[in-house]
DSSP file (Angstrom, degrees, kcal/mol; ACC not computed):
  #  RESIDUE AA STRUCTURE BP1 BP2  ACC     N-H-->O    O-->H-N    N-H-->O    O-->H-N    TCO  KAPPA ALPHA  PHI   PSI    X-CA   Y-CA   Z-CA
    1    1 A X              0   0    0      0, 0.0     2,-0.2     0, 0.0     0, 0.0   0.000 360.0 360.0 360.0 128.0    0.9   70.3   25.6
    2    2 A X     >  -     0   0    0      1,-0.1     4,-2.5     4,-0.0     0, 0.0  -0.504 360.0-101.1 -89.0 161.6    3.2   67.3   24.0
    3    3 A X  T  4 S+     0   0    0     -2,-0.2     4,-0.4     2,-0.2    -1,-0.1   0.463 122.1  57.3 -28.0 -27.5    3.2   64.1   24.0
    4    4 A X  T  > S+     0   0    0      2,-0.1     4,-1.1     3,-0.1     3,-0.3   0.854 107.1  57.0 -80.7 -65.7    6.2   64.0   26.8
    5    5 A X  T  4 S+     0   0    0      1,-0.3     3,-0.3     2,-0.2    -2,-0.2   0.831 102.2  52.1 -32.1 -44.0    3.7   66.2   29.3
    6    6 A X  T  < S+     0   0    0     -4,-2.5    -1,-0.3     1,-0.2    -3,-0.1   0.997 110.9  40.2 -81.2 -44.2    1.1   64.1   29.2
    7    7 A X  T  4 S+     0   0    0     -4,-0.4     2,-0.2    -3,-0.3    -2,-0.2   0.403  93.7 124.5 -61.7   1.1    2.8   60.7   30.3
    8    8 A X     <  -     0   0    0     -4,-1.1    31,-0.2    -3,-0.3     3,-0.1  -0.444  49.6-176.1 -43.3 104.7    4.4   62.8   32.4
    9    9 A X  S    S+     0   0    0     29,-2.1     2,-0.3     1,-0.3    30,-0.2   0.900  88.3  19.4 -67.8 -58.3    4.3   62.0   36.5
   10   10 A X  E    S-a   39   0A   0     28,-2.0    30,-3.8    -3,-0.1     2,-0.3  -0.762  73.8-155.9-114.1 155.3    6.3   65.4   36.9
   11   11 A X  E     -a   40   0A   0     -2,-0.3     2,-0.3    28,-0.2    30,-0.2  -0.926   8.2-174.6-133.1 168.8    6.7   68.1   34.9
   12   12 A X  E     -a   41   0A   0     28,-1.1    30,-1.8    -2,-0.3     2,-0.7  -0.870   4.7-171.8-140.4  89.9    9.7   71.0   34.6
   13   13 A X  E     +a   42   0A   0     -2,-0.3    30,-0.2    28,-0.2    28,-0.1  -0.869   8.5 174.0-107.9 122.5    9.7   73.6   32.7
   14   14 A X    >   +     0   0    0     28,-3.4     3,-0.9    -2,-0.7     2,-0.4  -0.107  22.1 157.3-121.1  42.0   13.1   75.5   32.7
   15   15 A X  T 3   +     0   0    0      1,-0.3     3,-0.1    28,-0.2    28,-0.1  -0.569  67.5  21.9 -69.0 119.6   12.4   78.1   30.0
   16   16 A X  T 3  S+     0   0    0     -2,-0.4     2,-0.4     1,-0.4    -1,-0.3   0.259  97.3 114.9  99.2   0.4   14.3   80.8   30.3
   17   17 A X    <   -     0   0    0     -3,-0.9    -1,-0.4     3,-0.0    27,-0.2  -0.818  46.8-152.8 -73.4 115.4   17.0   79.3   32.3
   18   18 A X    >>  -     0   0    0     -2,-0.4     3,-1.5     1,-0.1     4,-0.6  -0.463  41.7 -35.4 -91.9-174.5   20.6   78.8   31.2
   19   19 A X  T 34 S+     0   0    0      1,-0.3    -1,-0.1     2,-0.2    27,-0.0  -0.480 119.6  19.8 -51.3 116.9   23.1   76.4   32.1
   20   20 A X  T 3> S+     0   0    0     -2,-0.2     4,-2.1    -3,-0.0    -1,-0.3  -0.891 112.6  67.2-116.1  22.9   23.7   75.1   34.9
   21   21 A X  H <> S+     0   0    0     -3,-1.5     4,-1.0     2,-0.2    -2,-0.2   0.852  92.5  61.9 -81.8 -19.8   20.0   75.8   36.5
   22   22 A X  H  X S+     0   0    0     -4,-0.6     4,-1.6     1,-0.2    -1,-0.2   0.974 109.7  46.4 -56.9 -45.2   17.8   73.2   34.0
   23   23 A X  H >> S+     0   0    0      1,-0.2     4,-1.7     2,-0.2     3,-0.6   0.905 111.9  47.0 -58.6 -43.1   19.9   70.6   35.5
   24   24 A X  H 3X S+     0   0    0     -4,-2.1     4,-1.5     1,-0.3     5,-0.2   0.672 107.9  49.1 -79.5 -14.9   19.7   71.5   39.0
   25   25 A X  H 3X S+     0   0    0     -4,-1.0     4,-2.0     2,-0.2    -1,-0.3   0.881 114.2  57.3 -85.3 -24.0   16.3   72.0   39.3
   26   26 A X  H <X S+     0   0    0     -4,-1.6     4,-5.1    -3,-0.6     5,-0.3   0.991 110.6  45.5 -20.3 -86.0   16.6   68.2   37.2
   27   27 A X  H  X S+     0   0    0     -4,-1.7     4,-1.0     1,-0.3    -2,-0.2   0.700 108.1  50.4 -44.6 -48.2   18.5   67.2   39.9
   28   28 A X  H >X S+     0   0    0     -4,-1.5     3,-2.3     2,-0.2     4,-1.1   1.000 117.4  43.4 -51.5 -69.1   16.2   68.6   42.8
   29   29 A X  H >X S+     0   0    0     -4,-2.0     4,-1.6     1,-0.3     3,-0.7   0.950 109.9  57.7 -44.8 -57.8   12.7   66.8   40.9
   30   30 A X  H 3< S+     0   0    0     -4,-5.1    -1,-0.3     1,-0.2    -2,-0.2   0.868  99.3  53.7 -60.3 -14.3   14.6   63.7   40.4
   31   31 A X  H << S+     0   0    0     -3,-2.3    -1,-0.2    -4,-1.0    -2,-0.2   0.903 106.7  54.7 -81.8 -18.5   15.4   63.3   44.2
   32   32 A X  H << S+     0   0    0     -4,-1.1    -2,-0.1    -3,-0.7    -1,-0.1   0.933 100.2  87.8 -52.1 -54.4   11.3   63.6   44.9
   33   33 A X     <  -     0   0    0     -4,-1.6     2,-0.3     1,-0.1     6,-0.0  -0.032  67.8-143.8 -44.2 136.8   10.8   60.6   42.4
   34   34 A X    >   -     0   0    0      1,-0.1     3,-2.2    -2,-0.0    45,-0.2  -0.751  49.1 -73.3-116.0 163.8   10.9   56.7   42.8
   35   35 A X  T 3  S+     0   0    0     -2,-0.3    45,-0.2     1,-0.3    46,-0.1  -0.281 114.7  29.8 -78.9 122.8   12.0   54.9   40.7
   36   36 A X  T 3  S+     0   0    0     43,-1.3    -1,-0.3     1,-0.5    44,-0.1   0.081  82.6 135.8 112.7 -22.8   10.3   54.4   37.6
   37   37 A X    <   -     0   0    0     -3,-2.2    42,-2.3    42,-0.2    -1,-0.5   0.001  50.1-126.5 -54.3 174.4    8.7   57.5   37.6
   38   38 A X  E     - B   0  78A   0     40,-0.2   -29,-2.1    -3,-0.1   -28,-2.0  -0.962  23.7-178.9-136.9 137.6    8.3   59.8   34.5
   39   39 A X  E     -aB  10  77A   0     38,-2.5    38,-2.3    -2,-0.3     2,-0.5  -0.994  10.7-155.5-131.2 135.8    9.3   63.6   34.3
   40   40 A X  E     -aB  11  76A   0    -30,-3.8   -28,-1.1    -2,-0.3     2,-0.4  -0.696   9.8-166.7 -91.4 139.2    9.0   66.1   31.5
   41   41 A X  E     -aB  12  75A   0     34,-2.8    34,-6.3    -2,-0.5     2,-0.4  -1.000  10.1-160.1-140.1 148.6   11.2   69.1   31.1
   42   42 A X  E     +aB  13  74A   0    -30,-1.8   -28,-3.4    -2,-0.4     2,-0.5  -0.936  20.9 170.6-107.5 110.0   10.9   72.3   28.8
   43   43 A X  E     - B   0  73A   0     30,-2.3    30,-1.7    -2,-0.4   -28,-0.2  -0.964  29.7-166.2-126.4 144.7   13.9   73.9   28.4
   44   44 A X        +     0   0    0     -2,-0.5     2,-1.4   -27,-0.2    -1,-0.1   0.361  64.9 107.4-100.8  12.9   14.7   77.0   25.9
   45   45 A X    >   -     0   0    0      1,-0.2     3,-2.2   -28,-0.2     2,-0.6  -0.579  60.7-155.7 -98.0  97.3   18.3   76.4   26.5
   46   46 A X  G >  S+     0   0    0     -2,-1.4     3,-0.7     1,-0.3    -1,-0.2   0.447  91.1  68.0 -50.7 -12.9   20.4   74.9   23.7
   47   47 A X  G >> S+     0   0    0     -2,-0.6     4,-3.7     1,-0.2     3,-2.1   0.654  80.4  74.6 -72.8 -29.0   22.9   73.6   26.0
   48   48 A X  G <4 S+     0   0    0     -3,-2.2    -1,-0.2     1,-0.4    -2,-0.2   0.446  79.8  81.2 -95.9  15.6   20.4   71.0   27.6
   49   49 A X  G <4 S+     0   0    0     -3,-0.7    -1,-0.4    -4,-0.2    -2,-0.1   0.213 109.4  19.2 -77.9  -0.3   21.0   69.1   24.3
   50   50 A X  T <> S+     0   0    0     -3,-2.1     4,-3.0     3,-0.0    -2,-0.2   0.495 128.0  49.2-139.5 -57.5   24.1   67.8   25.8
   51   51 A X  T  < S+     0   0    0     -4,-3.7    -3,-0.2     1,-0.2     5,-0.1   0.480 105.9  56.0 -89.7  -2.9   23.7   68.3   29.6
   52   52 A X  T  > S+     0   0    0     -5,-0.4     4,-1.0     3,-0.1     3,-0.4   0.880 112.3  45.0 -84.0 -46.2   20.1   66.7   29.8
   53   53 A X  H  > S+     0   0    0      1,-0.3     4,-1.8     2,-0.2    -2,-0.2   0.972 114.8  47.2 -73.1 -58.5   21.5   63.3   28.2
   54   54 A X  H  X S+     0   0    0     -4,-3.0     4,-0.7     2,-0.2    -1,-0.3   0.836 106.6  56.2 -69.7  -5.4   24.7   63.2   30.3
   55   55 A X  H >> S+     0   0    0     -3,-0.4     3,-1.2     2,-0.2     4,-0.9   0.860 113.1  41.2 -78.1 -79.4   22.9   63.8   33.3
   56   56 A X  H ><>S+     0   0    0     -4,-1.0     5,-2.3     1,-0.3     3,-1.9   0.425 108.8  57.0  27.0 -91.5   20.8   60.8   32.5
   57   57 A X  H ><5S+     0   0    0     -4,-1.8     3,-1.0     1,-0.3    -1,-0.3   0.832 113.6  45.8 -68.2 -56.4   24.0   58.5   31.2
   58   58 A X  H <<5S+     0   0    0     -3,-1.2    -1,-0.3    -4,-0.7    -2,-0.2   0.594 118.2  38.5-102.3  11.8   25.8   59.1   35.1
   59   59 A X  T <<5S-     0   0    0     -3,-1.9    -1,-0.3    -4,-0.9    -2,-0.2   0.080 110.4-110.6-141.4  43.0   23.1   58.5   37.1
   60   60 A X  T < 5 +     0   0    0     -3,-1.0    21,-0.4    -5,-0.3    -3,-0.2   0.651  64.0 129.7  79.4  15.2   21.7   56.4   35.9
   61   61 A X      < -     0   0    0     -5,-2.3    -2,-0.2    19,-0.2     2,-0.2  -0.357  47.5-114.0 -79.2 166.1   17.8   57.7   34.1
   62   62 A X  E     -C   78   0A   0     16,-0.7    16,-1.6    -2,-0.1     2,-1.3  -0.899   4.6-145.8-122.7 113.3   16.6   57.2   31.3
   63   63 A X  E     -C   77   0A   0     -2,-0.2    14,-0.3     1,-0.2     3,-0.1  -0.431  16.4-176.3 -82.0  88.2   15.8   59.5   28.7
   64   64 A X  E     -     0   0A   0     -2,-1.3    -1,-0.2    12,-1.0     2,-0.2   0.362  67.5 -30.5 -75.4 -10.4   12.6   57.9   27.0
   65   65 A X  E     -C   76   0A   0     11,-0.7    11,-1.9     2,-0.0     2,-0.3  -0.594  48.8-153.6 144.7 139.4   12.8   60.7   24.6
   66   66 A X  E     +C   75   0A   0      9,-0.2     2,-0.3    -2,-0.2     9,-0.2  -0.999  13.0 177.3-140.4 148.6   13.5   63.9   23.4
   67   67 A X  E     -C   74   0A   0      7,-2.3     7,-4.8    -2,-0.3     2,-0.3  -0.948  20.1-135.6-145.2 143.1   12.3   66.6   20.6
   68   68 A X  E     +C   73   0A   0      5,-0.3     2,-0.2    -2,-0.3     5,-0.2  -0.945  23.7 169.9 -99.8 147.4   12.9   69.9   19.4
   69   69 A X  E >   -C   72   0A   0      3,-2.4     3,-0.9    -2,-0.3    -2,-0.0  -0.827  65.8 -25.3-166.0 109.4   10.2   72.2   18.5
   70   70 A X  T 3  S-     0   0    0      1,-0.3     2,-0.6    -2,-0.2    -1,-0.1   0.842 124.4 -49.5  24.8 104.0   10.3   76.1   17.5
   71   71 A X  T 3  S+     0   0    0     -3,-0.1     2,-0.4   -27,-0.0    -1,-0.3   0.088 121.1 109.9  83.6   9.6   13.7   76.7   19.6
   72   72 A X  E <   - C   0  69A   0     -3,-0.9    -3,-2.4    -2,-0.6     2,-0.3  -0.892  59.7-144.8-111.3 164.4   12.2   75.0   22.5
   73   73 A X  E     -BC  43  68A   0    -30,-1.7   -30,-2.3    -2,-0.4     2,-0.4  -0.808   7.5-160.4-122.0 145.0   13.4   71.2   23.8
   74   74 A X  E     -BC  42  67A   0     -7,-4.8    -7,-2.3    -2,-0.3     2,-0.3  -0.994   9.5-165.8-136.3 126.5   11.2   68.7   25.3
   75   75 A X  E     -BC  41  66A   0    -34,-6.3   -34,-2.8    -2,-0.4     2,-0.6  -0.896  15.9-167.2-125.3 161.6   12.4   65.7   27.5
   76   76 A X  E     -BC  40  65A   0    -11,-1.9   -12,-1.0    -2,-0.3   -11,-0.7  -0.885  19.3-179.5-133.5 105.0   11.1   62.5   28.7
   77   77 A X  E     -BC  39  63A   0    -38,-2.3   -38,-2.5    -2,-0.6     2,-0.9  -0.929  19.0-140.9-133.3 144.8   13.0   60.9   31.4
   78   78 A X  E     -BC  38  62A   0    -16,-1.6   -16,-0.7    -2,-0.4     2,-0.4  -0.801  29.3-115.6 -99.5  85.1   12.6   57.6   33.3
   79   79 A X        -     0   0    0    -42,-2.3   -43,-1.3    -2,-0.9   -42,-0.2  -0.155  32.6-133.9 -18.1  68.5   13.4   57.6   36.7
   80   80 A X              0   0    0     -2,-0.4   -19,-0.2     1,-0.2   -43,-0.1   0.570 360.0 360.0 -38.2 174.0   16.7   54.9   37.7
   81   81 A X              0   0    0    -21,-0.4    -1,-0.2   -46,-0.1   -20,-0.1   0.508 360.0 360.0 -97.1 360.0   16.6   52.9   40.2
């Protein structure tokens, strides 16, 4: 368990998923969430280096952090208002 998971409200893990289904399932979680909540996602898909950050950046989240670690990607994102 990281560091994201545990400060974590919600969690995602969308290993084994390519593009575009980490995001949508993103997209699904974030509409459950009030604002200010915190969600973690696992993804093994290299692609969700780019497409986690711009989902973020156009609606407005915030991505409190992210890491890689042995090929998988861990995010920490902050619910917009």
């Amino acid at each position: 368990m990281t560091v994201f998971e545990t400060q974590a409200n919600y969690h995602i893990d969308a290993s084994g998923l390519f593009c575009p289904e980490p995001v949508m399932l993103l997209h699904v979680k974030v509409r459950e969430m009030v604002a200010g909540d915190l969600l973690a996602v696992i993804a093994t898909d290299p692609s969700t280096q780019r497409d986690i950050p711009n989902f973020c950046r156009f609606l407005g989240h915030e991505l409190v952090g992210n890491v890689e670690k042995d090929n998988r990607y861990y995010y920490l994102i902050r619910k917009g208002e």
